[in-house]
C-alpha positions as CSV (number, residue, x, y, z in Angstrom):
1,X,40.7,-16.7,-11.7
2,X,42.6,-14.5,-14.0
3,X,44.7,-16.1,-16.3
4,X,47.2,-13.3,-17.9
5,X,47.4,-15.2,-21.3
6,X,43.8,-14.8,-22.2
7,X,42.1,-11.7,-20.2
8,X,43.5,-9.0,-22.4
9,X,42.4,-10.9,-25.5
10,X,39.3,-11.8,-24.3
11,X,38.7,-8.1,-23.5
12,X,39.1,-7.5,-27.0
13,X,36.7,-10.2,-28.4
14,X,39.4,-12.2,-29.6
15,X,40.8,-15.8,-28.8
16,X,44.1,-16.3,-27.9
17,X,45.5,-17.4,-31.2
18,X,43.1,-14.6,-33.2
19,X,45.4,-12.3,-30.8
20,X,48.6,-13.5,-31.3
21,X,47.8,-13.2,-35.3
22,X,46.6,-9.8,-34.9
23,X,49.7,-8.5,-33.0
24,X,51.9,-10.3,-34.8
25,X,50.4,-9.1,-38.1
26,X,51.0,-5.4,-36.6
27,X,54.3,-6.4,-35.8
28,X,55.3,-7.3,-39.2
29,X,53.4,-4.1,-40.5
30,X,55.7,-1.9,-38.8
31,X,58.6,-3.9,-39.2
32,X,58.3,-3.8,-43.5
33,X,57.7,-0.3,-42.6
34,X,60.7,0.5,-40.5
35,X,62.9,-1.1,-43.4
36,X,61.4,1.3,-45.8
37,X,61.8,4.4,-43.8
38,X,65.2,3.4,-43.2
39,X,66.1,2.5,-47.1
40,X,64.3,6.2,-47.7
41,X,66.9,7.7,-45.2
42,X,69.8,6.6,-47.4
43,X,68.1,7.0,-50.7
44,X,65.5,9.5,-50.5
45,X,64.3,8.6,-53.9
46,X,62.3,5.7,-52.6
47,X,59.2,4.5,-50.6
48,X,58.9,8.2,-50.1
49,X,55.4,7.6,-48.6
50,X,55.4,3.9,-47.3
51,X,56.1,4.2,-43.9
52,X,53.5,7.2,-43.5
53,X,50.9,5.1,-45.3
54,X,51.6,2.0,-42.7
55,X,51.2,4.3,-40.4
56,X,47.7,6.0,-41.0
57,X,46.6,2.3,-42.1
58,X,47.4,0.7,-38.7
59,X,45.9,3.6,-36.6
60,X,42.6,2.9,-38.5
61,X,42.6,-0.3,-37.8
62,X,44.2,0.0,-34.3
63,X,41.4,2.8,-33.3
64,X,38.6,1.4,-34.7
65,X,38.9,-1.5,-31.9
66,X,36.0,-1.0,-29.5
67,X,36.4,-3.1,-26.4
68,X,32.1,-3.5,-26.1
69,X,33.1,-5.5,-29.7
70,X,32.1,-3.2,-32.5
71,X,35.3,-3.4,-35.1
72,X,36.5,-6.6,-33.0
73,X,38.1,-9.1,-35.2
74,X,38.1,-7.2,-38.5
75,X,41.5,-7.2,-39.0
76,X,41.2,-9.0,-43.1
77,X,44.1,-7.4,-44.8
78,X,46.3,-6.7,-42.1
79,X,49.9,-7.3,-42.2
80,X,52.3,-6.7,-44.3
């Protein structure tokens, strides 16, 4: 039977609670990063390259996911 909370992390190679930590660690990623860009939108003086460095940092870690497991749960450093 499918169970919604587990099949997408389980395609992934991950447990539930792996998942939750990755996405959440993403989440808080782009949300330090979103803060930044909008500080550098009123004072263009600072973190003039921390939101495109979060940026380029999550894709590599986002595309080099495999779902046959290769880059699967290597995810040390990610966050904020």
């Amino acid at each position: 039977m499918s169970n919604p909370f587990t099949d997408h992390p389980n395609a992934v190679n991950e447990t539930y609670g792996e998942h939750m930590g990755v996405a959440w660690g993403v989440g808080a990623s782009l949300f330090v990063a979103s803060l930044a860009c909008f500080a550098h939108g009123l004072f263009p003086f600072l973190f003039k390259t921390t939101g495109s460095r979060a940026i380029v940092r999550l894709y590599g870690k986002v595309t080099g996911r495999k779902p046959d497991g290769a880059g699967f749960g290597d995810w040390s450093g990610a966050g904020v």
